[in-house]
C-alpha positions as CSV (number, residue, x, y, z in Angstrom):
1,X,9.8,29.7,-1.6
2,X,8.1,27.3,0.7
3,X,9.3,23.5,0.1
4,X,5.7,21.6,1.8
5,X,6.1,17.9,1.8
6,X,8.8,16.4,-0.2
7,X,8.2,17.0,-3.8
8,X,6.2,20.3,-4.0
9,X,8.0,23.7,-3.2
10,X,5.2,26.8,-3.3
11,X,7.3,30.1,-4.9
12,X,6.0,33.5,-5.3
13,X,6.2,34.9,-8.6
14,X,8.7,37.6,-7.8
15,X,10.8,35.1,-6.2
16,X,13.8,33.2,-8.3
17,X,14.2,29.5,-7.2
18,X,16.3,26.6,-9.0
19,X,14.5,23.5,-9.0
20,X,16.0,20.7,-7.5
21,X,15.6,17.0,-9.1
22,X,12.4,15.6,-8.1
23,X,10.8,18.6,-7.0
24,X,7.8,19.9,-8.3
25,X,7.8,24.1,-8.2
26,X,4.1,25.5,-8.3
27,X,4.1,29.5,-9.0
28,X,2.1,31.8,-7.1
29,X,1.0,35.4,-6.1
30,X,0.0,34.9,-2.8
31,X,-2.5,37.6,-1.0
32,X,-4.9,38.1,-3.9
33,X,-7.4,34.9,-2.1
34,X,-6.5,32.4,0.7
35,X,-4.0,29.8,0.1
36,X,-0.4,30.7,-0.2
37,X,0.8,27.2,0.8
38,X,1.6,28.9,4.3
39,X,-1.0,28.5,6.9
40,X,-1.1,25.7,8.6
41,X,-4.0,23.7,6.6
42,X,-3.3,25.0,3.5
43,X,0.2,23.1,4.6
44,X,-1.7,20.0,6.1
45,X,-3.8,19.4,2.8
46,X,-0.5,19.9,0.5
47,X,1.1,17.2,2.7
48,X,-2.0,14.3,2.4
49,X,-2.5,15.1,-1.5
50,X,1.5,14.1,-2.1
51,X,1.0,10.3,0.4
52,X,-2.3,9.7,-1.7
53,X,-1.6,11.0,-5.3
54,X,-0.6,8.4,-7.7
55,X,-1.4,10.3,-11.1
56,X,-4.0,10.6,-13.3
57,X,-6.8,10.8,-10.5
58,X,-9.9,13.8,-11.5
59,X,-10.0,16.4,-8.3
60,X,-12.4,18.7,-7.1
61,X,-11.9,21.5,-5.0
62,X,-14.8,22.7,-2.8
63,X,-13.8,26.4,-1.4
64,X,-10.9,26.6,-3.5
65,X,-9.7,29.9,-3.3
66,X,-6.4,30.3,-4.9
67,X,-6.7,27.5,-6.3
68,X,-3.7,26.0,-5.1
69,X,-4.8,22.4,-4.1
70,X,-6.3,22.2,-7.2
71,X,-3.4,23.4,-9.2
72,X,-0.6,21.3,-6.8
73,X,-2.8,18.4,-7.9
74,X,-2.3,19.1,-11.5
75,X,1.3,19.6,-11.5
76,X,1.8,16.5,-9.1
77,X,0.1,14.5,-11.7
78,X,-3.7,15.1,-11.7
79,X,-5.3,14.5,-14.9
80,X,-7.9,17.4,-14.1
81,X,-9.7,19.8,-11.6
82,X,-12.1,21.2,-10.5
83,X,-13.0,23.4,-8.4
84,X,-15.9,26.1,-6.7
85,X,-15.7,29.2,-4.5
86,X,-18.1,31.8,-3.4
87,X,-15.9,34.5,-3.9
88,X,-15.7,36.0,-7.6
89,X,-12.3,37.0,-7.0
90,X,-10.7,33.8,-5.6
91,X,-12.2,32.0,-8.9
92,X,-10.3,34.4,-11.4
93,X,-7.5,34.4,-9.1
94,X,-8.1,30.2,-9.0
95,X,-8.1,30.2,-13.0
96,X,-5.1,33.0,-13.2
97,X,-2.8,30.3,-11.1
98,X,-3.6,27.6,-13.1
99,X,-2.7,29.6,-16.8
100,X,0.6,30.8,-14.7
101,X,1.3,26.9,-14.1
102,X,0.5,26.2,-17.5
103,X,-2.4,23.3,-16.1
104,X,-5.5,26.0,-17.5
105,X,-6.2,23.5,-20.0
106,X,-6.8,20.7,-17.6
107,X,-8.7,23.2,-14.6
108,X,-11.6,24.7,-14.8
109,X,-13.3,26.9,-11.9
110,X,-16.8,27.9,-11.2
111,X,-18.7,30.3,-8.5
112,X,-20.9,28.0,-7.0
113,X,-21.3,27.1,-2.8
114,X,-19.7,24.1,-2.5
115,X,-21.1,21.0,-3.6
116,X,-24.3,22.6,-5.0
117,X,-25.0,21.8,-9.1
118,X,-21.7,19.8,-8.9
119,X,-21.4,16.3,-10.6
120,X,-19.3,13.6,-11.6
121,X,-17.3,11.4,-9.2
122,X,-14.1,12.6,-8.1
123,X,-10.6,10.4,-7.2
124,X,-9.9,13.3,-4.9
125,X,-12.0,16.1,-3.0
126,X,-10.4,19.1,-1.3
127,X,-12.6,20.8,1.4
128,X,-9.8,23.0,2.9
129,X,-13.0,25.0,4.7
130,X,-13.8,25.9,8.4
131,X,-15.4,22.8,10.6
132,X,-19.0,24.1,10.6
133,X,-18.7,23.9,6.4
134,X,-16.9,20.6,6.4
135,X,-19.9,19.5,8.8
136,X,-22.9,20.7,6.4
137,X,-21.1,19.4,3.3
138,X,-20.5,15.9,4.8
139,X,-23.3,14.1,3.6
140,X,-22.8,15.2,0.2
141,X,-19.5,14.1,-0.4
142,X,-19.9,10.3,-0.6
143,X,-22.3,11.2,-3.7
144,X,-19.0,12.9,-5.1
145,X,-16.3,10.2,-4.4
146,X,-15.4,7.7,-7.0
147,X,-14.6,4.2,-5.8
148,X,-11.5,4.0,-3.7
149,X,-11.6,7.9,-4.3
150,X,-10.3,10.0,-1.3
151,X,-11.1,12.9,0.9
152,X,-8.5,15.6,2.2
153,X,-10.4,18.4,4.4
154,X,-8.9,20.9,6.8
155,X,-9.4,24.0,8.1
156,X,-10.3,22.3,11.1
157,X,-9.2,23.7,14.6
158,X,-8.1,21.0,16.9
159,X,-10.6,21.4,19.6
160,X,-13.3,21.1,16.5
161,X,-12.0,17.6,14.9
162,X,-14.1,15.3,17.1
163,X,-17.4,16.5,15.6
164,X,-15.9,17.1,11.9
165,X,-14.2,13.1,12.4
166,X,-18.1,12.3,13.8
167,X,-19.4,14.4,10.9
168,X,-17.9,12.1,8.3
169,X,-18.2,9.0,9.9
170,X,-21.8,9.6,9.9
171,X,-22.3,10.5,5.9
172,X,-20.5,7.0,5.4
173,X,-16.2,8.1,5.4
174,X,-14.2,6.2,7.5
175,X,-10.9,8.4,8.8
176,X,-7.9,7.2,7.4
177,X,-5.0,9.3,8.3
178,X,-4.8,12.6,10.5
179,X,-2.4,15.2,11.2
180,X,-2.2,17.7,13.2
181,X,0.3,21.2,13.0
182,X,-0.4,24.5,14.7
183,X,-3.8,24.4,16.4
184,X,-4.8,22.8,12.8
185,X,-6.3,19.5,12.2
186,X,-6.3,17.1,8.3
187,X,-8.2,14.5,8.1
C-alpha cells in the first residue's frame, strides 16, 4: 500500500490494509496499464488533485490509462469522470478499476486520442502525458475547462517544463502551482 498525499493510500488487490480515519483506500492491480500510484507523476498528479478537490467537481482524464486519476477523483469526492486512452487495454483496465472501486456508475471510458470528439466542460482535466503531448493538446484544453475549472498535467521531465509552462501560457492557462519529485515536473 502506497499512502500519496494525506488522504488517499493506493493498495494492490492482493494486499490487506486497515483503513485509517480519514483516509481514502483506492484498490488496484497495478502492471496491467501505467498508473500504479508509484512513479513519480502518477504521485505528482495524486498530490494536486487532493489541494484542489472540493467535491462534486466533473473530471476528465486525457491518457488515462489505469484509470487511477480518474478513479482517485471519484472516491475523493468527484461527482463523475471521464476519461480517453489510445490503448484498448488501458480503457477496460480503466473501466475494470472503477467497478473494483465501486465508482463504475459514475466513470465512463472511451478509446479516443486525447481531446479529439470530446465535450462538455470539465472542473478538472488530467493530462498525466509526456511534454510533447501536453504541448499539442494545449490549445484545446481551455475549450474543455469550466469556469474556475483546473488543470493537473505531468509526465513532464524537468528539463522539459519551461516549454510545457510556455505551452499553456500561450493557449490562455496561467501556472498556478508546481511541483517537482524525481526528475518529474506537475503543473
Amino acid at each position: 500500500p502506497t499512502p500519496i498525499g494525506n488522504r488517499l493510500v493506493v493498495c494492490p488487490t492482493w494486499e490487506e490494509y486497515e483503513q485509517k480515519p480519514g483516509q481514502v483506500v483506492m484498490r488496484l492491480d497495478p502492471g496491467a496499464a501505467f498508473g500504479s500510484g508509484t512513479h513519480d507523476s502518477t504521485r505528482l498528479c495524486l498530490e494536486l488533485l487532493q489541494e484542489v478537490l472540493k467535491g462534486g467537481e466533473q473530471v476528465l482524464d486525457l491518457g488515462c490509462g489505469s484509470g487511477i486519476l480518474a478513479v482517485a477523483a471519484l472516491l475523493l469526492g468527484a461527482k463523475s469522470a471521464r476519461g480517453s486512452d489510445i490503448d484498448e487495454v488501458a480503457v477496460r483496465i480503466a473501466g475494470e478499476h472503477a467497478a473494483l472501486n465501486a465508482v463504475a456508475d459514475r466513470a465512463r471510458f472511451a478509446v479516443g486520442d486525447l481531446a479529439k470528439g470530446i465535450t462538455g466542460r470539465y472542473d478538472v482535466i488530467f493530462a498525466n502525458i509526456v511534454a510533447d503531448i501536453i504541448v499539442r493538446l494545449a490549445p484545446d484544453l481551455p475549450g474543455l475547462l469550466a469556469p474556475g475549472g483546473v488543470v493537473i498535467t505531468s509526465g513532464i521531465i524537468d528539463t522539459r517544463a519551461p516549454e510545457v509552462e510556455a505551452a499553456l501560457q500561450n493557449a490562455g492557462l496561467r501556472i498556478a502551482s508546481r511541483r517537482d519529485s524525481g526528475g518529474w515536473v506537475g503543473l
